[in-house]
C-alpha positions in Angstrom: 20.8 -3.3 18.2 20.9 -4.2 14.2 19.2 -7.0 13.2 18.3 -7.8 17.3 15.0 -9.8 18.1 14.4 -7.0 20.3 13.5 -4.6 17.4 10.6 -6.5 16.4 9.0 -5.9 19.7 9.9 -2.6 20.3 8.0 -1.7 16.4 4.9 -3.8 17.5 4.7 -1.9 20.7 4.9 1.6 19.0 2.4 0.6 16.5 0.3 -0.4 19.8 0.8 3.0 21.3 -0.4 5.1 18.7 -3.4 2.9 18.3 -4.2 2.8 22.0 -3.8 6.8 21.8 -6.1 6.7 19.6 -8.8 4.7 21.2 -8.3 6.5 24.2 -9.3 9.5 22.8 -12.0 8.4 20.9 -13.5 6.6 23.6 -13.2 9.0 25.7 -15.2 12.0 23.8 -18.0 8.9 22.7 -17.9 7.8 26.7 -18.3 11.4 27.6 -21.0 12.5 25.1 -22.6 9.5 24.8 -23.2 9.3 29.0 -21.0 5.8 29.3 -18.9 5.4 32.3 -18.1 1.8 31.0 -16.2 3.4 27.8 -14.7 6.2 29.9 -13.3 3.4 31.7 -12.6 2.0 28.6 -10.6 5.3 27.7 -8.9 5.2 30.8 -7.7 1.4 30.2 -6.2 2.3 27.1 -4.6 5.3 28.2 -2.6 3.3 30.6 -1.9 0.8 28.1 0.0 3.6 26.3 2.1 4.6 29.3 2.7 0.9 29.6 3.7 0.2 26.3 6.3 3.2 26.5 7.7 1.2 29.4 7.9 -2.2 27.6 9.5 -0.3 24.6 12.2 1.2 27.4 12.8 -2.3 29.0 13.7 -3.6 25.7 16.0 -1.0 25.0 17.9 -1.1 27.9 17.5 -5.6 27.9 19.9 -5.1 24.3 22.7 -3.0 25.8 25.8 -5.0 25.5 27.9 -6.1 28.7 29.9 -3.3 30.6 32.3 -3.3 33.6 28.8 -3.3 36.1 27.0 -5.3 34.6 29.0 -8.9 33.2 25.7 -10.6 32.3 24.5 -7.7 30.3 20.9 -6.1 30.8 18.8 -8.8 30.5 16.8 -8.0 33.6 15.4 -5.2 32.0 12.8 -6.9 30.3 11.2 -9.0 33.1 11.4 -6.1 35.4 9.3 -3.5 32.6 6.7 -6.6 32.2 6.3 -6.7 36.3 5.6 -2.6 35.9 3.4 -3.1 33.6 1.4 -5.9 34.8 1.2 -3.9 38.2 -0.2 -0.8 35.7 -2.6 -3.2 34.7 -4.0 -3.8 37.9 -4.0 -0.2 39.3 -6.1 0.7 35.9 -8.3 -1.9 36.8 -8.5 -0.6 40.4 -9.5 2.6 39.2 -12.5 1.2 37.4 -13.7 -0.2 40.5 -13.7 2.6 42.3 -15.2 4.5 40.0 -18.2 2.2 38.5 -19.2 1.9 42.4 -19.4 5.9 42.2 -21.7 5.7 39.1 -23.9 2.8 40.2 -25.0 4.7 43.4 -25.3 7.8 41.4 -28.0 8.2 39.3 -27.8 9.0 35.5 -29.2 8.8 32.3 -28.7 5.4 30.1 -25.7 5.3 27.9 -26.7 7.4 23.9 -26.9 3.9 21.1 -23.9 5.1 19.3 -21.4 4.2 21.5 -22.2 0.6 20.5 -21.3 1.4 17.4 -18.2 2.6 19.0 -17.3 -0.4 21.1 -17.7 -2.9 18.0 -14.9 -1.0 16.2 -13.1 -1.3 19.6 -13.2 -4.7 20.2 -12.4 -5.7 16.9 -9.2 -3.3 16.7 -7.9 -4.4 20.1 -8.2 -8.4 19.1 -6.4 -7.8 16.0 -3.3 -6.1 17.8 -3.5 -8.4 20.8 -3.2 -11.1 18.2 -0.2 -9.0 16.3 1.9 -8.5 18.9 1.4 -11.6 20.6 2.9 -13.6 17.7 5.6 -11.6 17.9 6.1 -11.7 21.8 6.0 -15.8 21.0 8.5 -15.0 18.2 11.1 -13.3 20.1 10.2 -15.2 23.4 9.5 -11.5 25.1 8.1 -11.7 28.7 7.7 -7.7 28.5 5.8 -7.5 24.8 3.6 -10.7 26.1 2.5 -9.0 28.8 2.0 -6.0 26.5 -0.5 -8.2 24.2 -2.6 -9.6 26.7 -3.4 -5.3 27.9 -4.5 -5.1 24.6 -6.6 -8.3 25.3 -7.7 -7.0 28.5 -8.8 -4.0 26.7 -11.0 -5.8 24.2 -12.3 -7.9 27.4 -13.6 -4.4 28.1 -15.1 -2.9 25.8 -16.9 -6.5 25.1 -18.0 -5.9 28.5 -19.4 -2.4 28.0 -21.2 -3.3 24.8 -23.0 -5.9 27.3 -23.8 -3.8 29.5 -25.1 -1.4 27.3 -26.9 -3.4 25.3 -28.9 -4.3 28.5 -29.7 -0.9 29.6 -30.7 0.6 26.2 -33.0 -2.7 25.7 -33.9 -2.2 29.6 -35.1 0.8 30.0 -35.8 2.9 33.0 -33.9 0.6 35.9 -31.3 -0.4 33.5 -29.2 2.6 33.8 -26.6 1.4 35.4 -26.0 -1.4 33.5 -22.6 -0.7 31.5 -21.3 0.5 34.8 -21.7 -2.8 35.9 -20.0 -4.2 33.3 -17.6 -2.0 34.0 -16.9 -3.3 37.0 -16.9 -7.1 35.6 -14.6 -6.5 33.7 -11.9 -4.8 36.3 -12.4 -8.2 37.9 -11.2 -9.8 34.6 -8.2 -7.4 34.2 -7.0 -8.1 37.7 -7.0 -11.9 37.2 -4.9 -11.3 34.2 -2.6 -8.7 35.5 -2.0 -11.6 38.5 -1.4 -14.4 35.3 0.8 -12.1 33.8 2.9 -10.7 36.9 4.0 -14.3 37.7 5.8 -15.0 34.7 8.2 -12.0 34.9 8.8 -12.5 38.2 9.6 -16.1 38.1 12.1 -14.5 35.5 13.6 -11.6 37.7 14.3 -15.2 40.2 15.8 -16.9 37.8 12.8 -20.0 37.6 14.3 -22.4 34.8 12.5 -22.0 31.5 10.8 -24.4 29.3 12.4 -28.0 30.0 13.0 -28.2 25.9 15.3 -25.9 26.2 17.2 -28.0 28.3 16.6 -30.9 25.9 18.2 -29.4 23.3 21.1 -28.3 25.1 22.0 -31.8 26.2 21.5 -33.2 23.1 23.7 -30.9 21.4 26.3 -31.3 23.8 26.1 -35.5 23.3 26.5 -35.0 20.2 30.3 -33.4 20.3 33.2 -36.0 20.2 34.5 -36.6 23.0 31.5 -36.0 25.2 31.0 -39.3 27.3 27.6 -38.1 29.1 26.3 -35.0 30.9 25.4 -34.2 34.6 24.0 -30.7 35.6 23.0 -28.5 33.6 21.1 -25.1 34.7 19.6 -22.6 32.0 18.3 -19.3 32.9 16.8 -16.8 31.3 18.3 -12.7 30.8 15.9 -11.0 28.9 15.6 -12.3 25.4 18.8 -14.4 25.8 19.5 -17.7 27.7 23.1 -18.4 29.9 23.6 -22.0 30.4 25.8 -24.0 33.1 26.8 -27.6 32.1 28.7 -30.3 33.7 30.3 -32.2 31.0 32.2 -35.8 31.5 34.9 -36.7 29.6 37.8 -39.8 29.4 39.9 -38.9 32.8 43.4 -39.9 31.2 42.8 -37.0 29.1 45.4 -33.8 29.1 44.3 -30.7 30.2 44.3 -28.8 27.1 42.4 -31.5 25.1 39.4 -31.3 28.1 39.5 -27.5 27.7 39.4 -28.2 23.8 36.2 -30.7 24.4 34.6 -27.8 26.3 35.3 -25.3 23.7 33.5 -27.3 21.1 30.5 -28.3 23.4 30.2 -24.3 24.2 30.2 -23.3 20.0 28.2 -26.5 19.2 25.3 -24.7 22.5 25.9 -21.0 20.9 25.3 -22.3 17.2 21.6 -23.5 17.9 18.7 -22.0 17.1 17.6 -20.4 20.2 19.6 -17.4 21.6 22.3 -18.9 24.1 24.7 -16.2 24.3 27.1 -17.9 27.1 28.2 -21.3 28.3 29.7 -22.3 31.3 31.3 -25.7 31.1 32.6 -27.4 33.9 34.9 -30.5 33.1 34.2 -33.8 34.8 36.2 -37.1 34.5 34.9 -40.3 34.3 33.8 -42.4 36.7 35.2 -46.2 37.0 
């Protein structure tokens, strides 16, 4: 896996574990002492986060194996398929929170201690900073799996932005205001479902083979135009395999031409499509004559 794309998404997503193990136990001990279900809930998001992120690092592993006997088209699946887990993670954590913030609105308890705002600012602006890491790499690498990895740590910021809300209100509310970060608490659950939903659709689209960005396309035609011999183009499918694209293309040629100069044609079409910049691994050329 030397010098593969995937590496720089596997290193952003360990640096993401440590810090979300990190958070989690902080906020956990500050949600705990400082009497705020919203940043135990807070805890509990980023906990999952790291059991997420040790899937998306797993996915990506398994997405660079090379080609074997059972699978001809490599291991590309695994990416998609560890973003679906974890965008399903995302919305059992959020689940969870429901659950519980009902329990702690219809149980009476003191108002959250002031130094768990403290808390929560150091939170939101860590969590925005490595949601804003790793997605730049997710976009750089073109990584279903570490997107979805970015936006939990997004969703994670979205909560403890949440919590300091809620907080706020019931230290400034007083006595009636006690339930106020649990509350919040449940707002934002409803925010980390809507994006677990936004980012479950994607990978699956992926796992069906859903064509990607039409500019891909683009460029693969007008690569292929561009080789001698090419007189014009007709279908041409791309698909997506993890962090690498196959492509089928119908290429049309002069129909008095031999054989072994069409397969020539098609060779040069298929090293002109693997030279590009984006990661197209395979071509599939099927030669067409021309039509009088």
């Amino acid at each position: 896996m030397t010098n593969h794309p995937a590496e720089k998404g596997i290193r952003s997503t360990i640096i993401g574990i440590f810090v979300n193990a990190g958070l989690a136990l902080i906020k956990g001990l500050a949600g705990y002492f400082g009497n705020s279900y919203a940043l135990i809930a807070d805890a509990i998001e980023s906990s999952s986060d790291v059991i997420s992120s040790l899937i998306v690092v797993s996915g990506l592993r398994i997405a660079v194996k090379p080609r074997d006997e059972d699978h001809p088209y490599g291991h590309g699946k695994a990416e998609p398929i560890a973003a679906m887990i974890v965008a399903l993670s995302l919305f059992a954590a959020a689940v969870t929170i429901v659950v519980q913030s009902i329990h702690e609105i219809i149980t009476p308890h003191h108002a959250p201690a002031p130094f768990t705002l403290l808390v929560l600012i150091a939170v939101v602006i860590t969590k925005e900073t490595l949601f804003r890491f790793v997605f730049r790499v997710s976009e750089d690498i073109q990584s279903t799996a570490v997107r979805t990895d970015a936006w939990h740590h997004r969703s994670d910021a979205i909560t403890s932005a949440a919590a300091f809300v809620g907080i706020s209100i019931a230290l400034i509310g007083g006595a009636g205001f006690e339930s106020a970060d649990d509350w919040a608490a449940l707002f934002a659950s409803a925010i980390i479902i809507y994006n677990a939903h936004a980012l479950f659709r994607p990978a699956l689209d992926e796992v069906m083979d859903a064509a990607p960005s039409s500019a891909i396309e683009e460029q693969v035609r007008a690569t292929a135009l561009a080789v001698s011999g090419v007189i014009a183009l007709d279908k041409c499918y791309v698909r997506k395999m993890g962090l690498d694209y196959f492509v089928d293309l119908h290429v049309v040629v002069n129909g008095n031409l031999s054989v072994r100069e069409g397969h020539l044609i098609s060779h040069n079409v298929k090293d002109a499509i693997c030279g590009m910049n984006i990661r197209i691994i395979d071509v599939l050329i099927h030669i067409e004559p021309e039509s009088f």
